[in-house]
C-alpha positions as CSV (number, residue, x, y, z in Angstrom):
1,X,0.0,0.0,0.0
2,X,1.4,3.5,-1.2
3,X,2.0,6.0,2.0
4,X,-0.5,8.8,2.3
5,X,1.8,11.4,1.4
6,X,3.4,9.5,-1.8
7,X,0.8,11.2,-3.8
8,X,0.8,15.3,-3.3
9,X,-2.4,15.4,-5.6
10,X,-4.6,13.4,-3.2
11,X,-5.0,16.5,-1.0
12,X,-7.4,18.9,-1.7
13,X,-7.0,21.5,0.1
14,X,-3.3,20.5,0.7
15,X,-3.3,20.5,4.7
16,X,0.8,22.1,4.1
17,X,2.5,23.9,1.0
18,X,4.8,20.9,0.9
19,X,1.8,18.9,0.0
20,X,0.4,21.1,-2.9
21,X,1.2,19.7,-6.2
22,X,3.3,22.2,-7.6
23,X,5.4,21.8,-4.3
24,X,8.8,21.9,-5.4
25,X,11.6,18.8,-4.6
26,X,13.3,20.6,-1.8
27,X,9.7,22.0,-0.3
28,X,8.6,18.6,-0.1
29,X,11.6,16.9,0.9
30,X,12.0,19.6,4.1
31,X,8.5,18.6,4.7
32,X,9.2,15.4,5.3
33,X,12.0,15.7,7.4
34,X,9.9,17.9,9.8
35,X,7.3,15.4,9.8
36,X,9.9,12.6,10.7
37,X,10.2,10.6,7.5
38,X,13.3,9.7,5.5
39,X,13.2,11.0,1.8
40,X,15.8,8.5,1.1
41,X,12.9,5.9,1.5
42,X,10.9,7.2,-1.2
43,X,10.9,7.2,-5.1
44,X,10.8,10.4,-6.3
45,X,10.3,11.4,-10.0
46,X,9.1,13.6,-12.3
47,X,8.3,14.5,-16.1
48,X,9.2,17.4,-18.6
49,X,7.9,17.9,-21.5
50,X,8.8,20.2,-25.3
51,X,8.9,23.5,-23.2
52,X,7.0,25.0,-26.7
53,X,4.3,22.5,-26.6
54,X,3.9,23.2,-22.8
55,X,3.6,27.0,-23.3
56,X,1.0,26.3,-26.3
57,X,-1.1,24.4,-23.8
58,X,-0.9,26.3,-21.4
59,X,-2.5,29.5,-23.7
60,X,-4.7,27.0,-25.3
61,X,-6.2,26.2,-21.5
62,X,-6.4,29.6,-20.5
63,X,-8.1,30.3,-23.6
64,X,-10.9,28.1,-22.7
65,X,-10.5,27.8,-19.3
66,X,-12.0,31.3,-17.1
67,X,-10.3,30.2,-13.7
68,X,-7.2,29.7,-15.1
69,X,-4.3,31.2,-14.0
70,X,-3.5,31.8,-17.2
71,X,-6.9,33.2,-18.7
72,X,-6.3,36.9,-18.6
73,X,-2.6,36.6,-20.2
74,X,-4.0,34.5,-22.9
75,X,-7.1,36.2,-23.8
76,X,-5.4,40.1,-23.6
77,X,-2.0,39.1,-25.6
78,X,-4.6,37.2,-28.1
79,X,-1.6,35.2,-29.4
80,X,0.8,32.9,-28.0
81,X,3.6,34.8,-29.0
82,X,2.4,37.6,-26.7
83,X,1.2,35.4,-24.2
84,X,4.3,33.7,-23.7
85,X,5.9,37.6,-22.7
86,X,3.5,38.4,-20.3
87,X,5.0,38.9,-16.8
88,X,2.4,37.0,-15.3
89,X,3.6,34.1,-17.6
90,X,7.0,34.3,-17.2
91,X,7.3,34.7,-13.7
92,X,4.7,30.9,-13.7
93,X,6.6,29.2,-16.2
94,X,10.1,30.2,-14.0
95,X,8.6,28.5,-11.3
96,X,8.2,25.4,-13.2
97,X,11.6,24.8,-14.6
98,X,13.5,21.8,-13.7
99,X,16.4,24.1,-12.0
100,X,13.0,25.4,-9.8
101,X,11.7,22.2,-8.9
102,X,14.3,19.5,-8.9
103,X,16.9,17.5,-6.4
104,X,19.5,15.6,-7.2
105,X,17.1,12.6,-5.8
106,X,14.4,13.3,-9.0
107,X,14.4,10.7,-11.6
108,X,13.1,13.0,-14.8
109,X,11.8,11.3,-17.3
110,X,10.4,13.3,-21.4
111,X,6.6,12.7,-21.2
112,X,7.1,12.5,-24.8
113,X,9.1,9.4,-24.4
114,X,7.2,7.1,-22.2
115,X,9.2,4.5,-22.4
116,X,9.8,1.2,-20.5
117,X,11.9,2.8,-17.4
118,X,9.0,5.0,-16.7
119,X,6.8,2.3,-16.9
120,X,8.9,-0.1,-14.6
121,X,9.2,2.7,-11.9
122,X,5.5,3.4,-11.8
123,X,4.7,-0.3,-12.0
124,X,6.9,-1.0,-9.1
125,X,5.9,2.0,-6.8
126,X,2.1,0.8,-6.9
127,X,3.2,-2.8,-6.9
128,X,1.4,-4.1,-10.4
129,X,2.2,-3.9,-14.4
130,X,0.8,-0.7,-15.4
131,X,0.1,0.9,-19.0
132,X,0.3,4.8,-19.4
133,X,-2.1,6.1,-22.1
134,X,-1.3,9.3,-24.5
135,X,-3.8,12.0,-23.5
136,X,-3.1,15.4,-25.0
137,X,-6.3,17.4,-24.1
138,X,-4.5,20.5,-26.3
139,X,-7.3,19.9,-29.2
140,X,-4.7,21.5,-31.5
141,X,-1.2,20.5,-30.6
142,X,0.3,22.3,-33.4
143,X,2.6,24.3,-31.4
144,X,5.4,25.3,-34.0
145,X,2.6,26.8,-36.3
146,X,1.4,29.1,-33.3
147,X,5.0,30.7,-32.8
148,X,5.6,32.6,-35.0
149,X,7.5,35.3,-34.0
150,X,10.9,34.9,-33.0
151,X,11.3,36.7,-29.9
152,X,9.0,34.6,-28.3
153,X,10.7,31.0,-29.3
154,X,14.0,33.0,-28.0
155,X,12.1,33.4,-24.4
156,X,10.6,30.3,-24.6
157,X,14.3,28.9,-24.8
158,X,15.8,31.0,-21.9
159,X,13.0,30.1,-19.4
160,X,13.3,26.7,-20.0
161,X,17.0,26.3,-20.6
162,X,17.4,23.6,-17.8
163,X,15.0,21.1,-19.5
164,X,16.3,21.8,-22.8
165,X,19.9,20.9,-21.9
166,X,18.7,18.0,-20.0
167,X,16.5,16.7,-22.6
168,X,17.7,18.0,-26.1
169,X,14.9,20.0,-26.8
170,X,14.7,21.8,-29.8
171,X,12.0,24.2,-31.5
């Protein structure tokens, strides 16, 4: 049986910043050393994906989305090139780079990849053989077409310049 605090998303409210879901590695791992557990006894692990295609979905989201976070920078730029350069924006997305949010104890795998390792970690931290489905609920994943200025594609690049050298990103 998973430990209750294996899974930040199952609390809602999160009952200590450590516990909310965009909790950083170091947050949560000081959290549990306050709480008297050993982050050396759990698995932790993460995913990045194409730092372009995350952007793109995020304006796509706030787009559609009212409560967003990122609604009013999507719907006043109108564009994802001027989305991407709104303060608001780039102060969030800063916060969600893998230099932000990262130990040395993170295993980080590409979403884009998927691949066996991920699936053997997963499998054995719930204890049973489990298949990950594609779900991109971006209805039009066509990121590349979207930027198309390229200051924007430059910022994209500088925000996210720790999971592009990690990964091989490229526009």
């Amino acid at each position: 049986m998973l430990d209750p605090f294996s899974d930040v998303r199952s609390k809602t409210p999160p009952p200590a910043p450590w516990l909310h879901h965009h909790a950083g590695a170091d947050l949560i791992e000081a959290g549990m050393k306050e709480t008297g557990r050993n982050p050396d006894d759990y698995v932790f692990f993460t995913t990045i994906r194409n730092p372009w295609a995350r952007v793109f979905s995020a304006y796509k989201f706030g787009l559609k989305n009212s409560n967003s976070t990122w609604h009013a920078p999507a719907v006043s730029e109108g564009s994802v090139n001027g989305f991407v350069q709104h303060p608001h924006v780039i102060g969030k997305m800063r916060g969600h780079t893998l230099e932000s949010k990262t130990t040395k104890r993170v295993k980080i795998f590409r979403i884009e990849d998927q691949g066996d390792e991920m699936l053997t970690l997963a499998s054995s931290v719930v204890g049973a053989p489990l298949s990950l489905p594609y779900v991109n609920t971006t209805e039009d994943s066509r990121y590349a077409d979207a930027f198309t200025e390229a200051n924007a594609i430059g910022l994209v690049a500088e925000i996210f310049a720790s999971d592009i050298a990690f990964a091989g990103y490229s526009f």
